[in-house]
C-alpha positions in Angstrom: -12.4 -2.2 15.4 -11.5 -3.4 12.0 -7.6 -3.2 10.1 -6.4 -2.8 7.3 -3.5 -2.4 5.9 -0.9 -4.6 3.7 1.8 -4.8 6.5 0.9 -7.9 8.9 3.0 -6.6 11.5 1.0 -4.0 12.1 -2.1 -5.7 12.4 -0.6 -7.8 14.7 0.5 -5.1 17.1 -2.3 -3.3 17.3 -4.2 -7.0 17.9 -1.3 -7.7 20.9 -2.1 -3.7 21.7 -5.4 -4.4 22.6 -5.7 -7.8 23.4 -5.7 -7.8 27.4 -9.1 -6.2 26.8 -8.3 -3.3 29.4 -9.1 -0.8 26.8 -12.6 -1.8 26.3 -11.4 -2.2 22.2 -11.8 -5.5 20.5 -10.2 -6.0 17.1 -13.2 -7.5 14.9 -11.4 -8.0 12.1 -8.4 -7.4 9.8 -7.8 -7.4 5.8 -4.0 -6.7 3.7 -6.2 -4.4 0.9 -9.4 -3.1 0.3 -10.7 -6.1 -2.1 -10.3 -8.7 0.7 -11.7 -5.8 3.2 -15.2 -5.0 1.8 -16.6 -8.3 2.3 -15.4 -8.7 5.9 -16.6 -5.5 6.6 -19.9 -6.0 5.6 -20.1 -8.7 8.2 -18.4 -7.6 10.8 -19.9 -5.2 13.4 -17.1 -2.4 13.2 -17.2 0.7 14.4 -13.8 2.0 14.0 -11.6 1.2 10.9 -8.0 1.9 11.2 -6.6 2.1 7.4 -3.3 2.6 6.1 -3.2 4.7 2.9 -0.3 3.0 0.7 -2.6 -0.2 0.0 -2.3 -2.7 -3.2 -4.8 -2.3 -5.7 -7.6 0.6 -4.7 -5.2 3.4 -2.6 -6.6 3.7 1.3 -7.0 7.1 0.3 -9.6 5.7 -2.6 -10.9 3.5 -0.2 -11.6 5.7 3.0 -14.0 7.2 0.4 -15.8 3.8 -0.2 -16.2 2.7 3.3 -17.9 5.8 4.3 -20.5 6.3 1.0 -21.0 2.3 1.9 -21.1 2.7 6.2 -22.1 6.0 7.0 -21.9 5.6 10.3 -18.2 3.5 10.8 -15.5 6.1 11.7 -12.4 5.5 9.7 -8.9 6.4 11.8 -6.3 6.6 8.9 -3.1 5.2 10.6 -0.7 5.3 7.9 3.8 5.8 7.9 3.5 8.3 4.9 4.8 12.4 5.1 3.2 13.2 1.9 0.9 15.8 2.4 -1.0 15.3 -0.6 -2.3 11.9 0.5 -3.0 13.2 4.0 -5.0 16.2 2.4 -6.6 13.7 0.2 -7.9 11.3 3.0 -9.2 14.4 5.1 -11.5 15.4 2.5 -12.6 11.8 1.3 -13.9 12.3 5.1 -11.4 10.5 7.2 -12.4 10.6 11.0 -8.9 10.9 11.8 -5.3 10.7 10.7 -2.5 9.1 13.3 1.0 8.5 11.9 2.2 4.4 12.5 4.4 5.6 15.4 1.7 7.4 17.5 1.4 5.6 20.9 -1.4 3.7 22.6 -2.7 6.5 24.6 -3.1 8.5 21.8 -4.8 5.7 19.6 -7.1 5.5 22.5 -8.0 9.3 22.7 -8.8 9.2 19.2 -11.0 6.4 19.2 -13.4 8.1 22.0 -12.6 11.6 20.3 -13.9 10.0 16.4 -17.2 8.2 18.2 -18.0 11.4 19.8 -18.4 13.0 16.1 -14.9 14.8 16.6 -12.5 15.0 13.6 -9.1 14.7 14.7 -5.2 15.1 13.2 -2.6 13.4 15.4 0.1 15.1 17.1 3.1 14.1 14.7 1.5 14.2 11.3 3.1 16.7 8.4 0.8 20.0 8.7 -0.8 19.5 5.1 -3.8 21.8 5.6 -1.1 24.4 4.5 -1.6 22.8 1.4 -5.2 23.2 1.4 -4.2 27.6 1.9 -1.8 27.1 -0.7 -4.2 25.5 -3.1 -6.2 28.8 -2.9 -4.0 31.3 -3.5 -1.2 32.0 -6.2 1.6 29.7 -6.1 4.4 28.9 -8.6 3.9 26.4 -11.8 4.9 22.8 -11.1 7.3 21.6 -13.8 6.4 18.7 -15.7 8.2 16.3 -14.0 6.7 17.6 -10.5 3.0 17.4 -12.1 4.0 13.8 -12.7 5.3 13.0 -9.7 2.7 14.6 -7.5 0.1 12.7 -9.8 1.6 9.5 -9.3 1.7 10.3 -5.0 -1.8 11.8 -5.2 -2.5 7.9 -6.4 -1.4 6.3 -3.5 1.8 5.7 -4.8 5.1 6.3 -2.6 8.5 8.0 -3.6 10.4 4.4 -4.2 7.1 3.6 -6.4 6.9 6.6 -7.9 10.8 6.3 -9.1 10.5 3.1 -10.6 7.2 3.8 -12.6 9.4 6.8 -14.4 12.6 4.9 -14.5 14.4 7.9 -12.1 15.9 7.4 -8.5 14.8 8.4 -5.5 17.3 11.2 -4.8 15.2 13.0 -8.0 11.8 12.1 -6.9 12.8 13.4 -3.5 14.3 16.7 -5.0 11.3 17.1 -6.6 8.8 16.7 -3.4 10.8 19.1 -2.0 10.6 21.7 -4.5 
């Protein structure tokens, strides 16, 4: 398995998850974004990425994209913290394997990982239902206001709430309001 994602704490978890070697899983390799992940990927022998979405530079959501036009046949498990269901919708259909939320355990990291190599697609217990979103898409639903097309552009980039704030000079409290609308 491979890692990436910008928090090292994680990386190092899952690495101490796995590192009795009971699970049959072995942690190739590890990267903070996509730029410093491309190059070890194409050297490791991973099967399995696990990617956060919220990266710097090219979004995980950008990236699972990427890793799957340039290894068709690595499974990417996005393990990500974020409730915004317009990133999880976007990583399903840039082809993500799977989407686990941070706080999943290890036996359902496990079942994942032998569900995704056996060709299954798979959405973890606790993550925000946001195929809804894909029904809503389809059928007739109210205008966004400006400030929600904004915001929902600037989250769709891989951007989260606090980001999203600063870049238009509001709080959270509004952005929040907004999401919520």
């Amino acid at each position: 398995m491979f890692v990436i994602d910008d928090h090292p704490v994680i990386i190092d978890g899952l690495k101490s998850i796995f590192s009795d070697g009971k699970d049959n899983i072995e942690i190739v390799g590890s990267a903070n974004s996509a730029k410093e992940a491309l190059p070890k990927l194409k050297r490791s022998n991973a099967k399995i990425v696990f990617l956060d979405l919220v990266l710097p530079g090219i979004s995980g959501v950008e990236f699972c994209q990427v890793i799957k036009n340039k290894f068709p046949a690595v499974k990417v498990i996005v393990l990500t913290g974020e409730f915004n269901t317009t990133l999880l919708y976007n990583a399903w259909i840039n082809v993500a394997d799977a989407i686990l939320m941070k706080y999943c355990g290890k036996v359902e990291l496990l079942n994942t990982k032998h569900d995704v190599l056996e060709g299954h697609r798979i959405v973890g217990t606790h993550v925000p239902e946001f195929r809804n979103f894909i029904h809503k898409r389809n059928s007739k639903t109210p205008k966004l206001t400006p400030s929600e097309q904004k915001i929902l552009k600037l989250l769709a980039e891989g951007k989260n709430r606090e980001e999203a704030a600063r870049f238009l000079g509001s709080s959270l409290y509004a952005v929040n309001f907004h999401c919520k609308n």
